[in-house]
N, C-alpha and C positions, 0 to 999 in steps of 0.2 A: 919371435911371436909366441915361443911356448907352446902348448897346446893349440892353440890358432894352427899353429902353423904344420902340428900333424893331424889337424883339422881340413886343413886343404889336400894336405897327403894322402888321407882317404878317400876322400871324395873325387882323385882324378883314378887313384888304384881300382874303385869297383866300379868304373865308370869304363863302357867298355868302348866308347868313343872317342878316349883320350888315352894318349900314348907321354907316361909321364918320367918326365926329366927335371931335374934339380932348377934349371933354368926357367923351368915354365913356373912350376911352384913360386921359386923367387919371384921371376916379374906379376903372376897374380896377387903375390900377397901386397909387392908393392903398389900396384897401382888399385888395390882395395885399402889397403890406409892411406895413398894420398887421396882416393875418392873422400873419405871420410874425414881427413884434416880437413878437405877443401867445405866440408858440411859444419863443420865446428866453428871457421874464421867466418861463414857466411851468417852463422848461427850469432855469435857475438855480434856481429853487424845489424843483425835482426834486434836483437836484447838493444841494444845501443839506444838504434834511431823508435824502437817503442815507447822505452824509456822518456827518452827527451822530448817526443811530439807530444807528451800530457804533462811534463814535467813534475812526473811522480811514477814512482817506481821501486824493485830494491834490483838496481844493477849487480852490485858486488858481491854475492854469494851466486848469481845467476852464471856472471863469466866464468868464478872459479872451479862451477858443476858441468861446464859445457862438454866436457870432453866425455863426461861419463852418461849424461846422457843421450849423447852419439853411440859411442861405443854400446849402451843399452839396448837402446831400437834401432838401431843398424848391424848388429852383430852377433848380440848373447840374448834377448828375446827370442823364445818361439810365439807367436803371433799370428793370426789369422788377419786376413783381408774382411776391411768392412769394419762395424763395431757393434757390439750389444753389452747392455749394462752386466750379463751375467759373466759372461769371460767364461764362460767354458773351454775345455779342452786348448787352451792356448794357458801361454803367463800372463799373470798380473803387476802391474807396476801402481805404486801409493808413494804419493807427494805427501811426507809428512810438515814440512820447514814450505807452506803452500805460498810463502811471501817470497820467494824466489820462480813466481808464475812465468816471467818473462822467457826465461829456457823452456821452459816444460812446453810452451804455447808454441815458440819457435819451431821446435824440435817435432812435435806434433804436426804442426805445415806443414816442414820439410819431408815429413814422412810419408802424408799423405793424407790426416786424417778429413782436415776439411781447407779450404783454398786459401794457400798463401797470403794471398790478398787481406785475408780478413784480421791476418795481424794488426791493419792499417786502423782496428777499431777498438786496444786496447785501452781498458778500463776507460772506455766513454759509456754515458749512459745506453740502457738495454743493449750493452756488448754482450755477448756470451763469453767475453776476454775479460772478466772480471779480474781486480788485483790479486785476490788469494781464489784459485779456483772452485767452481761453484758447480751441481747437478742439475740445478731445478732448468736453465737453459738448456739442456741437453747436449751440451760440446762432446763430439767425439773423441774421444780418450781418458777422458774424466771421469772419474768411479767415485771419486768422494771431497765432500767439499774441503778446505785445508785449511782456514786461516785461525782456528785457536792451534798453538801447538802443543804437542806432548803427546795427541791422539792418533797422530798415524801407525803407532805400532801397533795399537789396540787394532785397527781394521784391518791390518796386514794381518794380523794372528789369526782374525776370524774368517777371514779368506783364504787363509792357508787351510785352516781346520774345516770349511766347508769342502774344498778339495778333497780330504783326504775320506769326509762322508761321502762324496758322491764318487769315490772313485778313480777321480782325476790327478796326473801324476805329474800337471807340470807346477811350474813353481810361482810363489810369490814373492816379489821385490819390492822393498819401501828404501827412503833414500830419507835422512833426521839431519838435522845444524846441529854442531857438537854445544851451541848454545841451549837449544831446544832440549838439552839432555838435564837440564836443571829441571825441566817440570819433573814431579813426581809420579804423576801417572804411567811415565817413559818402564819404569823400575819396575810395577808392579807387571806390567806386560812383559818385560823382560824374564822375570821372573816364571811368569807362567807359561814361557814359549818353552823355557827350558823345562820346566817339571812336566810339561805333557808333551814334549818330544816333538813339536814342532820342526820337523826335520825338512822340511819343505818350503821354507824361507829364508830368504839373505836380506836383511837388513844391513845397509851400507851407512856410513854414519862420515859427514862430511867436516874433516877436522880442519877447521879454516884458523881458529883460535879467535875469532870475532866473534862479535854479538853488535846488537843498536846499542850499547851504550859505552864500549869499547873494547878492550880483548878481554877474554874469556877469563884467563889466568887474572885480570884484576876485579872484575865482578863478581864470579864466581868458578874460583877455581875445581876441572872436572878431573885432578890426578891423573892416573894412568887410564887411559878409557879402555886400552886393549885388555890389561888386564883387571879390569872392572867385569867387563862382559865374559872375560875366562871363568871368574870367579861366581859370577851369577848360573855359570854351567850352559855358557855358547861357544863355540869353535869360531876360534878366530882368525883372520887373515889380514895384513897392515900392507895398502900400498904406499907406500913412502913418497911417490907423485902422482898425485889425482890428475893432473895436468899433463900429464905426459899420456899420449894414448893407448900408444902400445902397453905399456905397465895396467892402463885401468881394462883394457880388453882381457889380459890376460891373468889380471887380480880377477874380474868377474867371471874367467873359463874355469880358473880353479876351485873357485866358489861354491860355482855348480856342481862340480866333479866330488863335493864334501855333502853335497846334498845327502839324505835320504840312511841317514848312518845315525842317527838317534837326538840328531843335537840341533837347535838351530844356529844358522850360520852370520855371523857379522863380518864387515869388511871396514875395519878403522882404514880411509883415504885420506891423506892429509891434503890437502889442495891451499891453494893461496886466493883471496878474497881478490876479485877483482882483475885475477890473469886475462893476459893479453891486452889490458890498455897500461902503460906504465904507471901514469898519474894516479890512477883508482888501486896500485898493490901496494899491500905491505902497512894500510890503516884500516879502521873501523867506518873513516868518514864517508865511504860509498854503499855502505849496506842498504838505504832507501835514500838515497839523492839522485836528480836527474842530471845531466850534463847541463849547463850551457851552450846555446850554439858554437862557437867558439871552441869549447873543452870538445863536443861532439867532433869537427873537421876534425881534430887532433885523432881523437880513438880510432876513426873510421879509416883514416890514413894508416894508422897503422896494424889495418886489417882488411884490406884490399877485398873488393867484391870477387867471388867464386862462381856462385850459382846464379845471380839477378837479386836485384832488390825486388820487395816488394811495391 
């Protein structure tokens, strides 16, 4: 677990209740990542049967972000209980690729924001479960609306930069589709995180190689993105499996650990469009397609309920 894991080693050392041995470490780390695989397979289960009960949606960039953002608001967020649109003294998290709402909604329930149940009212009319997340409803967890792309970097920056006026020292996080990296807007923010020292921000950038009109490399190819963002003058870090949790817990501890040193910070995640159902990996065809009843028993079976349906 990396860091994670002399993460727990402090915490039992200045902890004058607990008397620590290599065993106990062990079994807590394990049974705090299968807690949180068991929230990721439940999480896909969610994304699934949302999806297919309006028969519109974009499943396949949603599955292949689930692990990271588990690992996000279950692990490497400091977070306050409750919610207010300012986000003081806690982090920030920005959906910029807002057409993959179906995790962010999920992951949201499961966390606590507002009751599981209300998944059951995705993108129906007067939902607050809009398909690209929206403010004017007031959803808890939601800072900014998402569905042109290219703009999330811009409101990360300026939330970072309000941060650092008032004082505040913790961090902000946006999450961009390596498609999304075609707008031009993306560059110019990039640009200026780095020339004013944006140090305060990890932008995580989810390299699936898809887009809605097929992979990346045939529509518009984006080179080397890691060293794109060196070059623009950000510190960079590549997990080489988004999908894997322990690798993205511990891509996003060191992350952190780069924070605050002059630069901003990017994280190229390569992930695969559509993990965890077999049918949906390895093509562009599930970026906004719903299952079939049928295709659905398939995915679900092979992600067995954890937590409870909703």
């Amino acid at each position: 677990m990396g860091k994670v894991f002399y993460k727990l080693i402090s915490s039992y050392l200045f902890s004058p209740t607990n008397a620590v041995t290599f065993d106990t470490i062990k079994n807590h780390t394990m049974a705090n990542t299968q807690e949180q695989q068991d929230i990721v397979v439940q999480v896909r289960r969610d994304i699934l049967r949302m999806v297919h009960k309006v028969n519109s949606g974009h499943p396949g960039g949603s599955l292949g972000c689930t692990e990271f953002f588990v690992a996000l608001y279950h692990e490497i967020m400091d977070i306050k209980n409750g919610f207010d649109m300012d986000g003081k003294n806690e982090d920030l998290f920005f959906l910029s690729n807002g057409h993959i709402s179906p995790v962010f909604y999920s992951v949201l329930a499961r966390k606590g924001y507002f009751p599981v149940e209300e998944l059951n009212t995705f993108r129906l009319i007067n939902s607050r479960l809009q398909g690209h997340p929206t403010t004017h409803e007031g959803l808890p967890g939601g800072r900014v609306a998402s569905g042109s792309l290219g703009q999330g970097m811009s409101v990360a920056i300026g939330a970072a930069l309000a941060k650092k006026l008032n004082g505040d020292n913790h961090l902000v996080f946006s999450l961009h589709g390596d498609g999304e990296l075609q707008e031009g807007q993306n560059w110019e923010a990039i640009m200026y995180a780095a020339g004013n020292n944006v140090d305060n921000l990890i932008a995580t950038i989810d390299l699936n190689g898809q887009q809605i009109d097929g992979a990346t490399k045939d529509v518009l190819p984006l080179g080397d993105v890691a060293e794109k963002f060196r070059v623009f003058g950000w510190d960079v870090l590549e997990i080489d499996n988004g999908n894997d949790l322990t690798q993205v817990i511990t891509g996003l501890t060191e992350a952190k650990g780069r924070t605050g040193k002059g630069k901003p910070v990017c994280i190229v995640m390569t992930t695969m469009m559509g993990n965890g159902v077999d049918f949906m990996m390895h093509t562009h065809a599930w970026h906004g397609k719903a299952p079939s009843d049928e295709q659905l028993e398939t995915a679900l079976a092979q992600n067995p309920e954890t937590l409870g349906d909703y």
